[in-house]
N, CA, C and O atoms as a Tinker XYZ file with bonds, in Angstrom:
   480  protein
     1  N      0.828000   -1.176000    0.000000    73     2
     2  CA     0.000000    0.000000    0.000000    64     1     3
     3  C      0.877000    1.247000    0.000000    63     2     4     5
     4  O      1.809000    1.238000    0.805000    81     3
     5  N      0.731000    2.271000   -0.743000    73     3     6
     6  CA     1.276000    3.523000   -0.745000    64     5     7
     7  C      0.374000    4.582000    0.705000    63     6     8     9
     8  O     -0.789000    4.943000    0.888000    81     7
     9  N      1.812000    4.766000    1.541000    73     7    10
    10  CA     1.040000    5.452000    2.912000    64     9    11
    11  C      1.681000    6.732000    3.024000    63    10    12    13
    12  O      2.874000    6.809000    2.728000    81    11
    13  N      0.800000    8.159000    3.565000    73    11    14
    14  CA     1.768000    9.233000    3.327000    64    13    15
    15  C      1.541000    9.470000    5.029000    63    14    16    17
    16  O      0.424000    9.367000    5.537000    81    15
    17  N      2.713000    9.786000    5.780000    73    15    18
    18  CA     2.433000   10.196000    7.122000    64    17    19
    19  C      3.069000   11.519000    7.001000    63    18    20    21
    20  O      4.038000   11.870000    6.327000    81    19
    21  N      2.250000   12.223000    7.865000    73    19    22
    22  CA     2.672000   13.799000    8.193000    64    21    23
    23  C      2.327000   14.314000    9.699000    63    22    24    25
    24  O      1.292000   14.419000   10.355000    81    23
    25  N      3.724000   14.589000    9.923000    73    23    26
    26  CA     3.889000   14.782000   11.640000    64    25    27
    27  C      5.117000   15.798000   11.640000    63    26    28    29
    28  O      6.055000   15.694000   10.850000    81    27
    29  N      5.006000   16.842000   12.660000    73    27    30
    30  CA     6.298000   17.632000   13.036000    64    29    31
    31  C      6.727000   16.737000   13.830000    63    30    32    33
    32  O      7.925000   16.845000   13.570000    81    31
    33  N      6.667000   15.882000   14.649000    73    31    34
    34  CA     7.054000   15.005000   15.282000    64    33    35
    35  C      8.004000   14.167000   14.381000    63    34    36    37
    36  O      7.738000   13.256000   13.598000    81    35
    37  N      9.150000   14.721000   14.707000    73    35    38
    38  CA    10.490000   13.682000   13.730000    64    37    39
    39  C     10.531000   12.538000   13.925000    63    38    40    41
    40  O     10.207000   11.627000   13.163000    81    39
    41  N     11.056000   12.477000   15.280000    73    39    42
    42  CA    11.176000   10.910000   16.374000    64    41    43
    43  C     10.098000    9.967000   15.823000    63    42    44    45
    44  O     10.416000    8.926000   15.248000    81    43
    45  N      8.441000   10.445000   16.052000    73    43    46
    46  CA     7.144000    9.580000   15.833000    64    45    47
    47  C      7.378000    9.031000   14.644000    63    46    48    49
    48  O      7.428000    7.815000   14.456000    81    47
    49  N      7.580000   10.162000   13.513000    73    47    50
    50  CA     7.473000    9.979000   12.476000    64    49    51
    51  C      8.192000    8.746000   11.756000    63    50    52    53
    52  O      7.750000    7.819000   11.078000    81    51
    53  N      9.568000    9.127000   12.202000    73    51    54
    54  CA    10.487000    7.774000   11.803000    64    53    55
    55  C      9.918000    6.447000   12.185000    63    54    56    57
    56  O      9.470000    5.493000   11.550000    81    55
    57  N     10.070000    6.684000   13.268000    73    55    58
    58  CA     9.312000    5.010000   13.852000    64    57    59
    59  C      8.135000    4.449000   13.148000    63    58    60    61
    60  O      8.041000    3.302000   12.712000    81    59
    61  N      6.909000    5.750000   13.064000    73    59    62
    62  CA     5.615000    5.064000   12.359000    64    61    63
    63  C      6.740000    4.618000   10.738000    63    62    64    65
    64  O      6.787000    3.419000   10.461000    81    63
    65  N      7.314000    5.329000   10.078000    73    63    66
    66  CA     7.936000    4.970000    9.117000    64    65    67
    67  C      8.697000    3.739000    8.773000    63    66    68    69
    68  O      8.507000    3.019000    7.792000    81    67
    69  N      9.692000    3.577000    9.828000    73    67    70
    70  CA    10.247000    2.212000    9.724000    64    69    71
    71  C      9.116000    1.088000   10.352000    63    70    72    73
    72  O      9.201000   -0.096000   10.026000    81    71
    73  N      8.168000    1.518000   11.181000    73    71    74
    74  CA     7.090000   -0.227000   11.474000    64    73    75
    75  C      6.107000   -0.384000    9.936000    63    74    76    77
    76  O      5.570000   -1.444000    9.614000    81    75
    77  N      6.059000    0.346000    9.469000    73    75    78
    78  CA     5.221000    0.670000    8.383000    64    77    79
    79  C      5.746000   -0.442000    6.896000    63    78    80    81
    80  O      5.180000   -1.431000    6.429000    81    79
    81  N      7.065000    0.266000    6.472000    73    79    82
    82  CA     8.049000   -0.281000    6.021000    64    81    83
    83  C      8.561000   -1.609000    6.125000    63    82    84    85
    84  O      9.057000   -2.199000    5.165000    81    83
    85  N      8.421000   -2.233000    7.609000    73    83    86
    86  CA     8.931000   -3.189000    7.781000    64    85    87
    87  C      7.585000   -4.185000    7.582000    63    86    88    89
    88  O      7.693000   -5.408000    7.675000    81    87
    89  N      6.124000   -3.421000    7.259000    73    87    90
    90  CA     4.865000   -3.982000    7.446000    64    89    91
    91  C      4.815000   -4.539000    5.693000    63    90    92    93
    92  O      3.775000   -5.116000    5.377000    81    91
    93  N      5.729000   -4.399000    4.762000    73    91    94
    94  CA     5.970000   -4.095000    3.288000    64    93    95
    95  C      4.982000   -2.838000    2.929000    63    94    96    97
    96  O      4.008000   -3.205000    2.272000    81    95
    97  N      5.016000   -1.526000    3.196000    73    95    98
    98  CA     4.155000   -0.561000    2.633000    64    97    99
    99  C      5.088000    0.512000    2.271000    63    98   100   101
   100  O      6.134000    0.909000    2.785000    81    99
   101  N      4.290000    0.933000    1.052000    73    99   102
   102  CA     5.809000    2.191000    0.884000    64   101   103
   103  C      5.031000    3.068000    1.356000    63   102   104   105
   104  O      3.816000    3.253000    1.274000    81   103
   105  N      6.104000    3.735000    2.004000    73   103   106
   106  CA     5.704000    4.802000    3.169000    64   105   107
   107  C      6.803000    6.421000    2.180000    63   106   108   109
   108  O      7.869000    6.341000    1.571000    81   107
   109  N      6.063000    7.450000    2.397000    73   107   110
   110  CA     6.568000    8.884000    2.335000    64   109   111
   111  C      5.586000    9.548000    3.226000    63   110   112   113
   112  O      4.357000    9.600000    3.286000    81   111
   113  N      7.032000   10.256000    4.196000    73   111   114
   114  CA     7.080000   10.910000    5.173000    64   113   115
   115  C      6.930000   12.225000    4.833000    63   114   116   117
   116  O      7.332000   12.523000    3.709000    81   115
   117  N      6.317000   13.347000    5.708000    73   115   118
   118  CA     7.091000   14.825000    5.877000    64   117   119
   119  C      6.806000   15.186000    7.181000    63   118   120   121
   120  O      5.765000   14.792000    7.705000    81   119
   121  N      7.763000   16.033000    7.899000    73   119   122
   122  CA     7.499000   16.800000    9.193000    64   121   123
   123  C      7.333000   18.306000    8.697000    63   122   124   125
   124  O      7.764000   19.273000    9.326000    81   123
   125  N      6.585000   18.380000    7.371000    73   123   126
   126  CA     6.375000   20.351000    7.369000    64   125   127
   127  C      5.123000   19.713000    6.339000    63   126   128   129
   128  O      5.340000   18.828000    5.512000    81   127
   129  N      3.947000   20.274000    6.541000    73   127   130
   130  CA     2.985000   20.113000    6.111000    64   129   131
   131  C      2.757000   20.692000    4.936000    63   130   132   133
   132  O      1.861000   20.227000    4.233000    81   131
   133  N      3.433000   21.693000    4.536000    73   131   134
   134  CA     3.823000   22.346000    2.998000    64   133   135
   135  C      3.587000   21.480000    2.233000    63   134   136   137
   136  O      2.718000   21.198000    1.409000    81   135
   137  N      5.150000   20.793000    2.897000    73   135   138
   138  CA     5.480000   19.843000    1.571000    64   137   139
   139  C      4.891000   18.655000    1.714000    63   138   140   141
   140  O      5.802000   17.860000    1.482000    81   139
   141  N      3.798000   17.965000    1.987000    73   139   142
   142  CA     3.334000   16.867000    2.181000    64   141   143
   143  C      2.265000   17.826000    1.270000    63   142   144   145
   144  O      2.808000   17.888000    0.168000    81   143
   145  N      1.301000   18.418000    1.228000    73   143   146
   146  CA     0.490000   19.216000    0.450000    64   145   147
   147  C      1.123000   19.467000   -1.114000    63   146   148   149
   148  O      0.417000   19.263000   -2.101000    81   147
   149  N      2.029000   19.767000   -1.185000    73   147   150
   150  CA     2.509000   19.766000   -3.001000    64   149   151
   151  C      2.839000   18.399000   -3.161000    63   150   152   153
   152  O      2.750000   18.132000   -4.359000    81   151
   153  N      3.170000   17.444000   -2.519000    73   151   154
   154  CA     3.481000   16.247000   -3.110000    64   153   155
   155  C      2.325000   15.530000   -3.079000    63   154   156   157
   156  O      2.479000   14.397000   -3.535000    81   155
   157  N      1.096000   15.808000   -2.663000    73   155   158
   158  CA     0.150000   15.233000   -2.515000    64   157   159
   159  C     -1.151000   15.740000   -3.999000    63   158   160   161
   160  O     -1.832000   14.927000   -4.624000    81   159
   161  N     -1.146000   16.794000   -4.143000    73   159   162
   162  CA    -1.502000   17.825000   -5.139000    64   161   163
   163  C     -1.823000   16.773000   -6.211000    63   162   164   165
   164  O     -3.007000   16.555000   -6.468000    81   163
   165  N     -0.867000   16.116000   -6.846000    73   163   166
   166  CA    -0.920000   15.635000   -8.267000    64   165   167
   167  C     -0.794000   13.690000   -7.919000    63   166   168   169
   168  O     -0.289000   12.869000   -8.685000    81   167
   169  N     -1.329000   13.449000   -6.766000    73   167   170
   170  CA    -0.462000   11.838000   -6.462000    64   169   171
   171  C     -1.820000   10.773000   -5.726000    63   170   172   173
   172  O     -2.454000   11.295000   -4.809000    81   171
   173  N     -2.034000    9.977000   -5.963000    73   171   174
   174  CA    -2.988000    9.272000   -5.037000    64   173   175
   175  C     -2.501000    8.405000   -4.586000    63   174   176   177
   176  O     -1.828000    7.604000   -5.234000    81   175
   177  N     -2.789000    8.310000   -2.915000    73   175   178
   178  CA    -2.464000    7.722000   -1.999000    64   177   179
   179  C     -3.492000    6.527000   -1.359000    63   178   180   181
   180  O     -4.648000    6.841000   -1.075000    81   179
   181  N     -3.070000    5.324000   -1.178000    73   179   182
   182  CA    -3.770000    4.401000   -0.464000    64   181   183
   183  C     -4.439000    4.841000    1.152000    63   182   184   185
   184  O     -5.568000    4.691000    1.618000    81   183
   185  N     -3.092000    5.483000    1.765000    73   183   186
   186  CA    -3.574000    6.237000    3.368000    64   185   187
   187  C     -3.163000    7.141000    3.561000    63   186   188   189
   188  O     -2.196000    7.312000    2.819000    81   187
   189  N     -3.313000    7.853000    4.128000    73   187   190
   190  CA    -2.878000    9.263000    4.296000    64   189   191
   191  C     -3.410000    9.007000    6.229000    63   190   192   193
   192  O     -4.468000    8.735000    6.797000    81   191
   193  N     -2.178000    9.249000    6.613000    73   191   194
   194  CA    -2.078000    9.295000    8.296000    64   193   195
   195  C     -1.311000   10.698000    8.419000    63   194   196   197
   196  O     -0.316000   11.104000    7.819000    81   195
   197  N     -2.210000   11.375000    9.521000    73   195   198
   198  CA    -1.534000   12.631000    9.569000    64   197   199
   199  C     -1.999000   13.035000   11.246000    63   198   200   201
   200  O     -3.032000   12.612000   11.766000    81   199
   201  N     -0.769000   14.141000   12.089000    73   199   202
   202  CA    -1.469000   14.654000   12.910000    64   201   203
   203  C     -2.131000   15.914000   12.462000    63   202   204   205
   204  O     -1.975000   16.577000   11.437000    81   203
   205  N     -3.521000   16.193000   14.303000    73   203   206
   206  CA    -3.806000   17.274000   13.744000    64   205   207
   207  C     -2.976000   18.743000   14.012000    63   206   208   209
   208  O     -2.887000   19.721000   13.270000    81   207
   209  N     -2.514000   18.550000   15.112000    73   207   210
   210  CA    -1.522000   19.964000   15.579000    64   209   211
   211  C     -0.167000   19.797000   14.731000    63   210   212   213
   212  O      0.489000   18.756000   14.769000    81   211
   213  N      0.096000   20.617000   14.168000    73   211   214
   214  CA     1.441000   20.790000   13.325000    64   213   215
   215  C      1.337000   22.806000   12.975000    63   214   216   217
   216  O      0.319000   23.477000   12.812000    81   215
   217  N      3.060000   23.342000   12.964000    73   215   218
   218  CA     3.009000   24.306000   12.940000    64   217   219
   219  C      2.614000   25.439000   11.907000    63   218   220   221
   220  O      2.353000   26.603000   12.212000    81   219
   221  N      2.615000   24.729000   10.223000    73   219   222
   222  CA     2.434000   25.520000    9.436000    64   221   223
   223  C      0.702000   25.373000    9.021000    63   222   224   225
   224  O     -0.034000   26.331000    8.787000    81   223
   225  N      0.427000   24.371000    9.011000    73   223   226
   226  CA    -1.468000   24.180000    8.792000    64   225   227
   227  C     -1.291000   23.076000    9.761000    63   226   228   229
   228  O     -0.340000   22.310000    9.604000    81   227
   229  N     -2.266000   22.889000   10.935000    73   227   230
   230  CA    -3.145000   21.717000   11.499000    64   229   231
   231  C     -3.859000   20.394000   10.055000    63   230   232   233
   232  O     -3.989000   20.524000    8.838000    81   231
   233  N     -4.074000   19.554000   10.745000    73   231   234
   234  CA    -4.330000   18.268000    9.657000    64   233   235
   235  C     -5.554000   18.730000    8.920000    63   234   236   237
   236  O     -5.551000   18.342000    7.752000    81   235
   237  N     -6.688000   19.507000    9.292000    73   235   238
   238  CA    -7.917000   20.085000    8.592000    64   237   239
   239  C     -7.127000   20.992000    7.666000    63   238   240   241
   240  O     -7.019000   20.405000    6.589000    81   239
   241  N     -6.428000   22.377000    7.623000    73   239   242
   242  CA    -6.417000   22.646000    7.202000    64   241   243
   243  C     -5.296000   21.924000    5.946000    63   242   244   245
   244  O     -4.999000   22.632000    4.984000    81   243
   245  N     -4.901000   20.934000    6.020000    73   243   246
   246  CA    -3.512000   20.707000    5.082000    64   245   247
   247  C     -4.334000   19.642000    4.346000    63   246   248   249
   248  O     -3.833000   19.053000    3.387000    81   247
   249  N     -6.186000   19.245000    4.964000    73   247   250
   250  CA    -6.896000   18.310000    4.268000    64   249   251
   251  C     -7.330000   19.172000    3.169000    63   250   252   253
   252  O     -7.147000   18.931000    1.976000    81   251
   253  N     -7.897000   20.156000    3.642000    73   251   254
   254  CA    -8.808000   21.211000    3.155000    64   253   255
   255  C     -7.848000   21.887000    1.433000    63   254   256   257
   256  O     -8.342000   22.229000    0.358000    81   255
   257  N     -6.619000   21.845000    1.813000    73   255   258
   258  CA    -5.691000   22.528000    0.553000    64   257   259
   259  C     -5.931000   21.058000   -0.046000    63   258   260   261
   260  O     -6.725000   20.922000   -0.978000    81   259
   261  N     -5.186000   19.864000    0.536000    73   259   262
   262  CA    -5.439000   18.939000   -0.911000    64   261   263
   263  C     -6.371000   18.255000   -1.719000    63   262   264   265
   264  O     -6.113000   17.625000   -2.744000    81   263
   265  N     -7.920000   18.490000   -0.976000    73   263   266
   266  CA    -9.063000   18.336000   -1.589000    64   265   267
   267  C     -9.273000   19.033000   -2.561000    63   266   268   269
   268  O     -9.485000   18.285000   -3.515000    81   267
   269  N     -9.341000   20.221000   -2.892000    73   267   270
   270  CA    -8.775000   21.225000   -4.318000    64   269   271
   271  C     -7.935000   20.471000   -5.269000    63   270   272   273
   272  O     -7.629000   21.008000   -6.334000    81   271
   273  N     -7.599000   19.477000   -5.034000    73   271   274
   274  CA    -6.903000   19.101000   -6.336000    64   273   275
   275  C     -7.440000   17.964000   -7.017000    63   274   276   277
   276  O     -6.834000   17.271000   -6.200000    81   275
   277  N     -8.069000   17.025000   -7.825000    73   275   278
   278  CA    -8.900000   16.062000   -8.515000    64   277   279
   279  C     -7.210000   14.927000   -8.024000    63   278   280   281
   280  O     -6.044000   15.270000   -8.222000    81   279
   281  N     -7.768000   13.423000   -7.290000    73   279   282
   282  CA    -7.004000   12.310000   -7.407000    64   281   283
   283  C     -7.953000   11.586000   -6.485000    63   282   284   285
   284  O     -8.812000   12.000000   -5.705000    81   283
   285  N     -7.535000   10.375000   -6.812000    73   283   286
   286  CA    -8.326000    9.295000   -5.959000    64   285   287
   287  C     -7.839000    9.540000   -4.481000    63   286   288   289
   288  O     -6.642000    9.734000   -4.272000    81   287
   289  N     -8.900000    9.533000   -3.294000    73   287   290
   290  CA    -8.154000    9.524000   -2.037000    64   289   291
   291  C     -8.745000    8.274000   -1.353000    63   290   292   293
   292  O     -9.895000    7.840000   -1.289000    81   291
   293  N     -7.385000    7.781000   -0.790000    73   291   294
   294  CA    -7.864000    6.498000   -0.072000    64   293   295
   295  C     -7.947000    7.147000    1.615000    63   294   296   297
   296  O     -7.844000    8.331000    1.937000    81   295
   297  N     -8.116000    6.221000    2.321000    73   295   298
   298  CA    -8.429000    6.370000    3.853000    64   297   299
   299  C     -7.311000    7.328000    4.374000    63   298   300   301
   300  O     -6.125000    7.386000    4.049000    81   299
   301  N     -8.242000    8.283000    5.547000    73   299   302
   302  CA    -7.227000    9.122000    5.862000    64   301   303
   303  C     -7.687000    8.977000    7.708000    63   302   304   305
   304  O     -8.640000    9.505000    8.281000    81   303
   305  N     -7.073000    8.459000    8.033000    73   303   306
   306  CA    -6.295000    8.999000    9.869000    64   305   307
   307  C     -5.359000    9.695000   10.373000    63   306   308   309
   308  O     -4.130000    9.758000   10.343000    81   307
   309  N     -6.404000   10.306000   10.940000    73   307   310
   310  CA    -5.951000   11.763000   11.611000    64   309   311
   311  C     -5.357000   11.624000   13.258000    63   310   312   313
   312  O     -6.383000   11.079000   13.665000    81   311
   313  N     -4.545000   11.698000   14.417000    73   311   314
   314  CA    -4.431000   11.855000   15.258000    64   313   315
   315  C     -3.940000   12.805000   15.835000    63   314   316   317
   316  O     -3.264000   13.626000   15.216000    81   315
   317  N     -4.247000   12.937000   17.573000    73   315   318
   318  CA    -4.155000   13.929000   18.217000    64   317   319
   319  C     -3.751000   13.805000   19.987000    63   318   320   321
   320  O     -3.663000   12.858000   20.769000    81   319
   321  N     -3.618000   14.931000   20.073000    73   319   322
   322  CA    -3.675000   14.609000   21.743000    64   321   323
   323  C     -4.321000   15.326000   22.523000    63   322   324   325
   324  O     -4.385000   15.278000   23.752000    81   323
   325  N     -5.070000   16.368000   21.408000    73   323   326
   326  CA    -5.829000   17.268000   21.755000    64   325   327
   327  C     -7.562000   16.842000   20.288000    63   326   328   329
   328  O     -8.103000   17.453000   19.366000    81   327
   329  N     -7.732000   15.394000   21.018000    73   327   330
   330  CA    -9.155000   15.281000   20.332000    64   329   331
   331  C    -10.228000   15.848000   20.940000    63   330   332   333
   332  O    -11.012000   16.150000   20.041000    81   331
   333  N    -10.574000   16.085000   21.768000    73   331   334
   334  CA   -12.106000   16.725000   22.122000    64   333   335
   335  C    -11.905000   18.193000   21.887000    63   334   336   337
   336  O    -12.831000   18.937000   22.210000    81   335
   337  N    -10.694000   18.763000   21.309000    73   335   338
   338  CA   -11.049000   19.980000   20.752000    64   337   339
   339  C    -10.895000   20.142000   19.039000    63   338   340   341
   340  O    -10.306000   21.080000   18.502000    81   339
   341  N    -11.628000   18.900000   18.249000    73   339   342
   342  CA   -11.378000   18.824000   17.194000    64   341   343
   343  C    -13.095000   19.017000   16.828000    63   342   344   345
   344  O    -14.075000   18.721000   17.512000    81   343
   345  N    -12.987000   19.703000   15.316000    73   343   346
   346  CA   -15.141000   19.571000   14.820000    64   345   347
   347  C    -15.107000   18.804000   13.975000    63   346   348   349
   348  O    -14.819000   19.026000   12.799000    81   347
   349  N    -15.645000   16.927000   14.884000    73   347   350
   350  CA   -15.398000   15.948000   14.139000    64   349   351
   351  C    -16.586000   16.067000   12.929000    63   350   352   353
   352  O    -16.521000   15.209000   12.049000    81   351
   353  N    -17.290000   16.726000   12.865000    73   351   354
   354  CA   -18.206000   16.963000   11.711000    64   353   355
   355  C    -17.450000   17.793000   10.334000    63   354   356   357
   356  O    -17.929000   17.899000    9.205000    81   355
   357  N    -16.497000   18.178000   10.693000    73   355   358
   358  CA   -15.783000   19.126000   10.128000    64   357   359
   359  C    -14.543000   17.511000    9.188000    63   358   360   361
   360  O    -14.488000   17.142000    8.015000    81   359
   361  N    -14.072000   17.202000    9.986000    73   359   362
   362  CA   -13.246000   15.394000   10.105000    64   361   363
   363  C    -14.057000   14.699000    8.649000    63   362   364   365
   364  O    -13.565000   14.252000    7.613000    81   363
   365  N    -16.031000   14.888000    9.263000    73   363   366
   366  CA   -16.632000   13.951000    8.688000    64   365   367
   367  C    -16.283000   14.196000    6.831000    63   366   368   369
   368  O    -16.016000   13.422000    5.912000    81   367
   369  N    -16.486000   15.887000    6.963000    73   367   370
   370  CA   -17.039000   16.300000    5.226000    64   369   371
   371  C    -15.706000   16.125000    4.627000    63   370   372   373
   372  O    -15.680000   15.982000    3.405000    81   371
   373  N    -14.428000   16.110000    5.373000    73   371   374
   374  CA   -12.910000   15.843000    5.071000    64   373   375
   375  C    -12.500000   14.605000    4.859000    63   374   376   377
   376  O    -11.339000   14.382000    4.515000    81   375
   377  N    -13.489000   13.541000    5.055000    73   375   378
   378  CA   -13.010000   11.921000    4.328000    64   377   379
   379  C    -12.261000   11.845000    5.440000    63   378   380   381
   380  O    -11.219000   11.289000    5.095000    81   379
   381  N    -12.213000   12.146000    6.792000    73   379   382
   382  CA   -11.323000   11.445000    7.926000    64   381   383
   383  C    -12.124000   10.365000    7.954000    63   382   384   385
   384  O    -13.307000   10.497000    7.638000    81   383
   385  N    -11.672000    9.277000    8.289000    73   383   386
   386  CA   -12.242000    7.669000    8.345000    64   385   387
   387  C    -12.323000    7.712000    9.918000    63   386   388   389
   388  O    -13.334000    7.552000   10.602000    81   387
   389  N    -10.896000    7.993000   10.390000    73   387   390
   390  CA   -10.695000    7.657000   11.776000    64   389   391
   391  C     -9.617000    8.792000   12.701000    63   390   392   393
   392  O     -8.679000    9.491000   12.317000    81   391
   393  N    -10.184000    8.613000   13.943000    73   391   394
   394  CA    -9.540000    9.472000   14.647000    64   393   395
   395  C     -9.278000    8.945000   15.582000    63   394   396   397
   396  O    -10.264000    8.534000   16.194000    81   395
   397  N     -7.918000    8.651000   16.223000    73   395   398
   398  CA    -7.185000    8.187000   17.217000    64   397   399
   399  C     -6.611000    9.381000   18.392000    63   398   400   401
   400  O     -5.968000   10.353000   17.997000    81   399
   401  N     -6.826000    9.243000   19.390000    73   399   402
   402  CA    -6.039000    9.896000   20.716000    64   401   403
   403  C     -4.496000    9.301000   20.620000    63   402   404   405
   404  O     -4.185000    8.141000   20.350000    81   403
   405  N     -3.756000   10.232000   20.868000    73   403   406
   406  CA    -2.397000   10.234000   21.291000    64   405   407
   407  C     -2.005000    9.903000   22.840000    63   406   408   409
   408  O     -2.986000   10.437000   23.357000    81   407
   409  N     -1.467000    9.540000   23.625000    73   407   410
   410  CA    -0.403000    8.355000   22.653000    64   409   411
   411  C     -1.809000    7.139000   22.347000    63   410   412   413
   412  O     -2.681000    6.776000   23.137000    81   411
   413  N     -1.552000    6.686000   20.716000    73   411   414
   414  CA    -2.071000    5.464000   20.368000    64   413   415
   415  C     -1.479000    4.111000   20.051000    63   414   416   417
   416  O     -0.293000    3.790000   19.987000    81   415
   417  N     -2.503000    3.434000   19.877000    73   415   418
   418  CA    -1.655000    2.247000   19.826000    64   417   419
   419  C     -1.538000    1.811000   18.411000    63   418   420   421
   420  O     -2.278000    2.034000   17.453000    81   419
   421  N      0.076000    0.823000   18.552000    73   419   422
   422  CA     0.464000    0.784000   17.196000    64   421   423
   423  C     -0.524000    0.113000   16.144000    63   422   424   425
   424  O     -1.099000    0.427000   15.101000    81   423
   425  N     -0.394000   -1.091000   17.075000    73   423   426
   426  CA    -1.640000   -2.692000   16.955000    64   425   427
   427  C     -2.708000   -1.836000   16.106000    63   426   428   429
   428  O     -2.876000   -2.231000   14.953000    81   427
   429  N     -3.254000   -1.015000   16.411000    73   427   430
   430  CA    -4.873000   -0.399000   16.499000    64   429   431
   431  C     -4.500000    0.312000   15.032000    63   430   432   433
   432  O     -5.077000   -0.167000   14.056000    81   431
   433  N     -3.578000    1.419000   14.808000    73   431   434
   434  CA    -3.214000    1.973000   13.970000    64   433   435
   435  C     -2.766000    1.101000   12.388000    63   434   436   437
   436  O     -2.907000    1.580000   11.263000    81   435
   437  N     -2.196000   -0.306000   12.732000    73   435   438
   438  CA    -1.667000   -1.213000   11.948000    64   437   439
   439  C     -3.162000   -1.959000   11.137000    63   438   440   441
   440  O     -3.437000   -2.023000    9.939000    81   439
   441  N     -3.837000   -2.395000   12.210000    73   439   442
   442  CA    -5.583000   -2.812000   11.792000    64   441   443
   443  C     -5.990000   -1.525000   11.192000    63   442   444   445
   444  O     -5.559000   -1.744000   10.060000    81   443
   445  N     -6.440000   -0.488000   11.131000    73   443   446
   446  CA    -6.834000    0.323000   10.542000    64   445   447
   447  C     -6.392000    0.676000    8.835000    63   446   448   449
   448  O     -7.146000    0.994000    7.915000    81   447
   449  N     -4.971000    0.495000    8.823000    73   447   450
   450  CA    -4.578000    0.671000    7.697000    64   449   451
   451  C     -4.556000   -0.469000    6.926000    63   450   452   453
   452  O     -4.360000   -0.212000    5.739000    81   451
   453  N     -4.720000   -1.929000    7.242000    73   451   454
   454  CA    -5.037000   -3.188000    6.662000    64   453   455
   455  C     -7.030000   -3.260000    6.580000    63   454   456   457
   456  O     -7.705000   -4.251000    6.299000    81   455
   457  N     -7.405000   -2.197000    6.847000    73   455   458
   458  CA    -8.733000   -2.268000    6.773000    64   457   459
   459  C     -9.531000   -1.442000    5.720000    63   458   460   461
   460  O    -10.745000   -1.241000    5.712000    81   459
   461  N     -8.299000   -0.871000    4.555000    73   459   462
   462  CA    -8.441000    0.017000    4.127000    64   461   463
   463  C     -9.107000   -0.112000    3.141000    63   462   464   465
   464  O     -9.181000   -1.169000    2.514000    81   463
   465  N     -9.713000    0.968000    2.836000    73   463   466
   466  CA   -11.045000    0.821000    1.994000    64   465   467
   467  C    -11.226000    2.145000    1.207000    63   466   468   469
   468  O    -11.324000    3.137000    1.930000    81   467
   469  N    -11.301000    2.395000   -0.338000    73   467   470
   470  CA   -11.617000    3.728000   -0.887000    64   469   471
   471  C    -12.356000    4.518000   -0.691000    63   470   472   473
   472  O    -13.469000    4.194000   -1.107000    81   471
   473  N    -12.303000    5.869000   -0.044000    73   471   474
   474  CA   -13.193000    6.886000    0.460000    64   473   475
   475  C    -13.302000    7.665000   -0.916000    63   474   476   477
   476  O    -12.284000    8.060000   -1.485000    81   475
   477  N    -14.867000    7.922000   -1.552000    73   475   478
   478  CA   -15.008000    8.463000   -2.659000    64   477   479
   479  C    -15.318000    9.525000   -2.547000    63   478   480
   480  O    -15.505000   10.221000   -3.545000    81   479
């Protein structure tokens, strides 16, 4: 499966990267939400795992820029550590599938992305 994770979280990031990797999935990373947004622009992705707090756009808004662009989007999970201040209705019209609390579990995160299914 082609998986895109986006986290300022370097440390997280690697790790979700190498268990991912080692799961056989090709994985592309970014810790600046920019650039996960132009590489995303023209590309379709099987998952798209992202947090929502990050410094240049939060995960809504870095959903919100790549919906503007026409590509197939597969399942997208979003996490946080600040979920009850998220407008999961807001999640809903954004093709978030799923929303996990921080710290989550890997197990849980690993089933989710083997559960994956095309969001149209």
């Amino acid at each position: 499966m082609n998986i895109v994770i986006v986290d300022n979280d370097q440390p997280l990031l690697r790790s979700l990267e190498i268990l991912l990797r080692n799961e056989g999935h090709r994985v592309a990373v970014f810790h600046k939400a920019l650039q996960a947004v132009d590489f995303l622009r023209n590309r379709s992705v099987d998952v798209l795992i992202l947090d929502y707090v990050m410094p240049e756009l939060n995960g809504i808004e870095l959903l919100e820029r790549v919906k503007k662009h026409p590509r197939r989007q597969g399942k997208v999970i979003m996490y946080s550590g600040h979920i009850d201040q998220i407008d999961r209705s807001k999640l809903d019209q954004l093709g978030v599938s799923d929303l996990l609390a921080k710290p989550f579990d890997l197990e849980k995160l690993c089933n989710l992305i083997n559960q994956q299914t095309e969001v149209v």
